[in-house]
NUTORFI-744968 format. One record per residue (C-alpha): x negated, y, z; residue in one letter. Coordinates in nm, 2 decimals, padded with zeros to 4 digits. Layout:
BEGIN
REC      u      v      w residuo
REC      X      Y      Z       A
...
This chain:
BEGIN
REC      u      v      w residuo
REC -03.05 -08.17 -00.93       X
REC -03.16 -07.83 -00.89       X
REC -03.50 -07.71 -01.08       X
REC -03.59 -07.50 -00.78       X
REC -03.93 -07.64 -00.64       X
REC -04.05 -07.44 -00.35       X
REC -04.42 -07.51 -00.20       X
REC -04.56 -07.47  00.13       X
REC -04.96 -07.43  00.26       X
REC -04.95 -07.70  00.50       X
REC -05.21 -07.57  00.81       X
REC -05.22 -07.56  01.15       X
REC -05.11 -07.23  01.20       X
REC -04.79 -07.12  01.39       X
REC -04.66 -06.96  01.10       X
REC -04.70 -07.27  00.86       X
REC -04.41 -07.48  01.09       X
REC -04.20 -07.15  01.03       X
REC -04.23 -07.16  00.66       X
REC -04.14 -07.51  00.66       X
REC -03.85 -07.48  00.81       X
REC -03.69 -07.20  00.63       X
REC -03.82 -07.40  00.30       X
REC -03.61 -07.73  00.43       X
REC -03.32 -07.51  00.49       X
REC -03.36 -07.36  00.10       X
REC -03.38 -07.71 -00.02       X
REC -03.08 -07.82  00.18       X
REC -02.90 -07.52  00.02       X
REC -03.03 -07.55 -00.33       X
REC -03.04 -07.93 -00.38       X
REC -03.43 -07.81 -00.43       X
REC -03.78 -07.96 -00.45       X
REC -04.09 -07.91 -00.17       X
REC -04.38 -07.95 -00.27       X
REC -04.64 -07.93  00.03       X
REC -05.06 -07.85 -00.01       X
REC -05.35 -07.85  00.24       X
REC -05.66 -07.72  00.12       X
REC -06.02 -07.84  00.24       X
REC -06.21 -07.57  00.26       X
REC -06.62 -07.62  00.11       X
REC -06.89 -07.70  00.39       X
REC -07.13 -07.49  00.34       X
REC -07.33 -07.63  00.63       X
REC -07.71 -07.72  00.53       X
REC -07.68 -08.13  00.54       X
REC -07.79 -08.43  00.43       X
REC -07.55 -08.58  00.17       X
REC -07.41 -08.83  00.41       X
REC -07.37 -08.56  00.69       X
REC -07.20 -08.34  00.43       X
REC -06.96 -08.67  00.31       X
REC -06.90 -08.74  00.64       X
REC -06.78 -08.43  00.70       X
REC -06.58 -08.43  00.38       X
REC -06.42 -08.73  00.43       X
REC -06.33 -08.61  00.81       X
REC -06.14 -08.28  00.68       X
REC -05.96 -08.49  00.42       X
REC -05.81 -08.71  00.70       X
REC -05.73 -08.44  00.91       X
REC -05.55 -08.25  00.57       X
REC -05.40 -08.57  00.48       X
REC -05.28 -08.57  00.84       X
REC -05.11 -08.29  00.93       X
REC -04.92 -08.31  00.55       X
REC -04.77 -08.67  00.65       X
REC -04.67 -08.51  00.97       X
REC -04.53 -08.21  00.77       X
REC -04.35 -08.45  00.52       X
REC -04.21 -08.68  00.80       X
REC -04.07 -08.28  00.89       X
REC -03.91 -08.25  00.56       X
REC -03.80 -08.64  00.56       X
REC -03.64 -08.59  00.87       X
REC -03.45 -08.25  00.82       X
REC -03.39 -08.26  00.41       X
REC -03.38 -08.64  00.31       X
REC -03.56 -08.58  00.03       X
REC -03.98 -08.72  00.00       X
REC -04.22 -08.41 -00.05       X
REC -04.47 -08.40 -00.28       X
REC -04.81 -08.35 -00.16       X
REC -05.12 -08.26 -00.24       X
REC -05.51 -08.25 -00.08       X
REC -05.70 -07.95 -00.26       X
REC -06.10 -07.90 -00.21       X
REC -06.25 -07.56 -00.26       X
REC -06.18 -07.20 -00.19       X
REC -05.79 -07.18 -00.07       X
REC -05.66 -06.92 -00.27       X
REC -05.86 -07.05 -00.62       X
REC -05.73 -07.38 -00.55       X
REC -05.38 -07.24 -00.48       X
REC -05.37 -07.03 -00.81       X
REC -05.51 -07.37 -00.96       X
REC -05.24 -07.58 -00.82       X
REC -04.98 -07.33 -00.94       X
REC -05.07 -07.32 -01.27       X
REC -05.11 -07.71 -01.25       X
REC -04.76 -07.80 -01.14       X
REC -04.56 -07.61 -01.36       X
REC -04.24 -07.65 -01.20       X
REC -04.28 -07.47 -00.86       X
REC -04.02 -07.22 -00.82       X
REC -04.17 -06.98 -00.50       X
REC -04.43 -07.00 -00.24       X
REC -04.26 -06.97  00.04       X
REC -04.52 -06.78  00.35       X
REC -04.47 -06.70  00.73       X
REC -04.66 -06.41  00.81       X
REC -04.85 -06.43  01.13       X
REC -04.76 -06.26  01.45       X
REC -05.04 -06.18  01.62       X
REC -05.11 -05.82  01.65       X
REC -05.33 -05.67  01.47       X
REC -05.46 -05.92  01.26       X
REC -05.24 -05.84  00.96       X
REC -04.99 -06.06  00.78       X
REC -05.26 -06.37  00.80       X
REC -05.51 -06.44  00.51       X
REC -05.36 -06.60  00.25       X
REC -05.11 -06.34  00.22       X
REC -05.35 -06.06  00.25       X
REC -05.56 -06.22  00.01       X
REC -05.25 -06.29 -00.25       X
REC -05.16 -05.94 -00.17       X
REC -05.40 -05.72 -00.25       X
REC -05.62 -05.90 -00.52       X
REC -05.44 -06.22 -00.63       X
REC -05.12 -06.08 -00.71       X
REC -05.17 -06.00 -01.07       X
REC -05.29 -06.39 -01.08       X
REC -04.99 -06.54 -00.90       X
REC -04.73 -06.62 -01.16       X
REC -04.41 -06.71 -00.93       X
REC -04.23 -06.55 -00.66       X
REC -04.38 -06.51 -00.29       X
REC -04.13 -06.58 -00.04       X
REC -04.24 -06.39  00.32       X
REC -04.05 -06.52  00.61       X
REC -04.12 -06.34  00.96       X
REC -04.36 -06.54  01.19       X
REC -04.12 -06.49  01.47       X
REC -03.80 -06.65  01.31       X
REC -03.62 -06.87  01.60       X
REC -03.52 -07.23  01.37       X
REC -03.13 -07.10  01.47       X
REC -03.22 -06.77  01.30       X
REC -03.39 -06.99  00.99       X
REC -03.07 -07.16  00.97       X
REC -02.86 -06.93  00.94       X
REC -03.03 -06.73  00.66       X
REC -03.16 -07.06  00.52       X
């Protein structure tokens, strides 16, 4: 089995379904690894505790959500059962966390968004120009536009 684990931000961007495809097509090619994240970002509403729990616990069923759905993806088009993982907190500090946590991810694999302009998206702008230094594996950038026919043949 190969040692190449490849992780994708599981959101509900565009992008993120593009990204997950061209990572299932690198796992099929490389016998590889996906591991999948969702992160909960903080509320920073002014709540009562159980307000602020209950609106914890909804964005943790919603993250947990949409990785199941991304995992049945994988399931579906690799074979192989993602790993997956909820993260609370600031995106990018919990994605530099959760790198440095799972020692065996091979490349982050991003879609960058097509909207014009609005940049590449956040996260890579954020990795880009002042997490970089702090990301210690390979960022993968795959074009927001890729057609799943042109993923698979480059996959």
């Amino acid at each position: 089995m190969s040692n190449r684990h490849f992780l994708v931000i599981v959101d509900e961007s565009k992008e993120m379904e593009i990204a997950l495809q061209y990572a299932c097509e690198r796992v099929k090619k490389l016998n590889g690894h996906l591991i999948l994240a969702s992160f909960i970002k903080p509320i920073d509403v002014l709540t009562t505790k159980s307000v602020g729990d209950i609106m914890k616990n909804e964005a943790r069923e919603e993250a947990e959500t949409m990785l199941h759905k991304a995992s049945a993806y994988v399931k579906e088009e690799t074979g192989i059962t993602a790993t997956l993982h909820v993260k609370e907190g600031d995106i990018i500090e919990q994605l530099l966390k959760l790198i440095e946590e799972e020692k065996n991810i091979s490349v982050l694999i991003l879609a960058a968004s097509i909207e014009e302009n609005k940049g590449p998206g956040p996260i890579i702008s954020s990795i880009l120009t002042k997490n970089y230094i702090r990301l210690n594996i390979p960022v993968m950038i795959v074009p927001g536009n890729f057609s799943k026919e042109r993923i698979k043949q480059i996959g």
